[in-house]
C-alpha positions as CSV (number, residue, x, y, z in Angstrom):
1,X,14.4,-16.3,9.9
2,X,12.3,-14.9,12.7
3,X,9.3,-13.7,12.5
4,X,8.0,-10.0,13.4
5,X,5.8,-12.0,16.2
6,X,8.5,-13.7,17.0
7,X,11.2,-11.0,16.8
8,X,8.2,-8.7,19.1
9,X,8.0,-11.5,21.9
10,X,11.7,-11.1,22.0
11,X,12.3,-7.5,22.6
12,X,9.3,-7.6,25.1
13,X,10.9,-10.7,27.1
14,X,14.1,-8.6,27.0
15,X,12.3,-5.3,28.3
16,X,10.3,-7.2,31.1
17,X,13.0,-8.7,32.6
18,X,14.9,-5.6,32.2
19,X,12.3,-3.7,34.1
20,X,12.4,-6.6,36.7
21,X,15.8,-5.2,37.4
22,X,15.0,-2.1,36.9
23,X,12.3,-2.3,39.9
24,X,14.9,-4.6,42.2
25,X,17.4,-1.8,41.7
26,X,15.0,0.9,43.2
27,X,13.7,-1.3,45.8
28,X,17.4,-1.8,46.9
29,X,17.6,1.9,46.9
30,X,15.0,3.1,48.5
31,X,15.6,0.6,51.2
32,X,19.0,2.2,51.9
33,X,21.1,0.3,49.7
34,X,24.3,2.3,48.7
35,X,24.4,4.8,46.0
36,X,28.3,5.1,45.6
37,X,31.5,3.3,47.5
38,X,35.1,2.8,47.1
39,X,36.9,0.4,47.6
40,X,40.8,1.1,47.0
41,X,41.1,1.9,43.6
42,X,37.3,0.4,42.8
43,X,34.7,2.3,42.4
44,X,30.6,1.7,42.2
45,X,28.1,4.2,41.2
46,X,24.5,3.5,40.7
47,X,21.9,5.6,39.7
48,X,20.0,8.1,41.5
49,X,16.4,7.3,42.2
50,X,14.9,10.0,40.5
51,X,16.9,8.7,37.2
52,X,15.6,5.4,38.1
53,X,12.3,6.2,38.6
54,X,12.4,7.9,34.6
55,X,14.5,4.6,33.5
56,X,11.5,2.1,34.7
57,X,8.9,4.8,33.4
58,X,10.1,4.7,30.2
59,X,10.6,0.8,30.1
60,X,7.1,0.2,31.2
61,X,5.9,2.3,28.0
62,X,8.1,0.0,25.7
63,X,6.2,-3.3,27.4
64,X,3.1,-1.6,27.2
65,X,3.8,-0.3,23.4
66,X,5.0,-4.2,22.8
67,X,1.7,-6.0,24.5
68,X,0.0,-4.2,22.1
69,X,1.4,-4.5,19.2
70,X,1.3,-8.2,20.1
71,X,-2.3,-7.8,20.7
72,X,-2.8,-6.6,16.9
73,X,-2.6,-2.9,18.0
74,X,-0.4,-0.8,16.1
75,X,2.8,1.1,17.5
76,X,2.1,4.7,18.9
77,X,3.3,7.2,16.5
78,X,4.4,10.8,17.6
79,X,3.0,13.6,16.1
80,X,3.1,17.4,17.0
81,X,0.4,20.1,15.8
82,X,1.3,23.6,15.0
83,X,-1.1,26.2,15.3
84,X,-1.8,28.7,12.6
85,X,-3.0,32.4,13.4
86,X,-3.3,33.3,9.5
């Protein structure tokens, strides 16, 4: 049975190479690379850059939420405050 350090290196291998691809995929874009074709019946749509841009934003806050929970830090929690006029 794995580990929570182990189990942590895992999904933070997984999410860097994932935003590897995530970056190739803009860099293709940006550089003119097609965003939809057809071929016959076939078709290919990838996303739009700005979708992108939000898809390897959000992947670079799960490495960086993983490096440090690696590092002994502990996951960011959410929390919301509600102010009171009483």
């Amino acid at each position: 049975m794995a580990t929570k350090k182990t189990e942590i290196q895992k999904r933070l291998i997984f999410r860097q190479e994932t935003l590897d691809e995530l970056r190739a995929a803009y860099t293709a874009l940006v550089k003119g690379g097609a965003k939809s074709y057809r071929i016959h019946n076939r078709e290919l749509t990838r996303f739009d850059i700005s979708d992108l841009a939000d898809e390897i934003r959000k992947m670079e806050e799960e490495v960086d939420e993983l490096e440090a929970q690696l590092e002994g830090g502990k996951a960011r929690k959410a929390f919301g405050i509600l102010p009171r006029d009483w």
